[in-house]
C-alpha positions as CSV (number, residue, x, y, z in Angstrom):
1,X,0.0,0.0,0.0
2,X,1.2,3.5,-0.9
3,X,2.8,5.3,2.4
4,X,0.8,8.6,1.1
5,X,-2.9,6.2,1.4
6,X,-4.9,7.4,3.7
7,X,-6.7,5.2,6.4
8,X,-8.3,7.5,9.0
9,X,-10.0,10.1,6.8
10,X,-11.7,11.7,10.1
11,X,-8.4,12.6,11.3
12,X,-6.1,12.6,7.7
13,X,-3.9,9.8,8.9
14,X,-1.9,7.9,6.4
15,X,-0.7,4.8,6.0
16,X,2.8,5.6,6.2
17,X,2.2,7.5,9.7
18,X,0.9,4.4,11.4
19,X,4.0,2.5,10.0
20,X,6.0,5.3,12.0
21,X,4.0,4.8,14.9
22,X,4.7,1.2,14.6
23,X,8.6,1.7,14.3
24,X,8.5,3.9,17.1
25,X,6.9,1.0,19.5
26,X,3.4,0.7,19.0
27,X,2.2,-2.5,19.0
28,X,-1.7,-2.7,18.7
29,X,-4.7,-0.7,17.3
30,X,-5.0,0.5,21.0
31,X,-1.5,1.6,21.3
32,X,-1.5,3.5,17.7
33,X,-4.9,4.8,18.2
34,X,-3.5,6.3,21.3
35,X,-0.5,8.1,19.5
36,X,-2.4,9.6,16.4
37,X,-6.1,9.7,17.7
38,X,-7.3,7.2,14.7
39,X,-10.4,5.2,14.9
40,X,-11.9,7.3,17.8
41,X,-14.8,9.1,15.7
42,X,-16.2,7.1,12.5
43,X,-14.0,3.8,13.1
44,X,-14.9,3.5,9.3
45,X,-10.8,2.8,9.5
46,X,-10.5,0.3,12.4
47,X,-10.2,-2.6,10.1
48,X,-7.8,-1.7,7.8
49,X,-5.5,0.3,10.2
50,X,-5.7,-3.5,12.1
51,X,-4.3,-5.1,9.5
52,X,-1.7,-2.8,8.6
53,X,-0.6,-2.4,12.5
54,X,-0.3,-6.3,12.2
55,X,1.5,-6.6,9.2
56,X,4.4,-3.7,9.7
57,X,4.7,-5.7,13.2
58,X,5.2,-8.8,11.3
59,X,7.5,-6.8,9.1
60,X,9.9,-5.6,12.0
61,X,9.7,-9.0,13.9
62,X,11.5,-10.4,10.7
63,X,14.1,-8.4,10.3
C-alpha cells in the first residue's frame, strides 16, 4: 500500500504514519490509536489500520 494512502480520513492519517507509529513502539490498534487519535470518531478505519498495525509488526519482527 502506498505510504501517502490514507486510512483514517476523520483525522487525515496515512498509511505511512501508522507505519511510524509502529517503528517507534506501537504495538496494537490501541497503542496507535492512542499516538495519532485514529479510529476514535467514524471507526470506518479500524479494520484496515488493524491489518496494517499487524503486518508492519510482522515486518519488524523479521528483520
Amino acid at each position: 500500500m502506498n505510504g501517502n494512502h490514507i486510512v483514517c480520513e476523520c483525522n487525515g492519517t496515512t498509511a505511512a504514519q501508522i507505519e511510524r507509529a509502529v517503528q517507534e513502539g506501537a504495538r496494537s490498534f490501541e497503542e496507535v490509536q492512542e499516538k495519532l487519535h485514529i479510529g476514535k470518531q467514524c471507526i470506518k478505519c479500524k479494520e484496515l489500520a488493524k491489518l496494517l498495525i499487524e503486518s508492519f509488526v510482522e515486518d519488524m519482527e523479521e528483520q
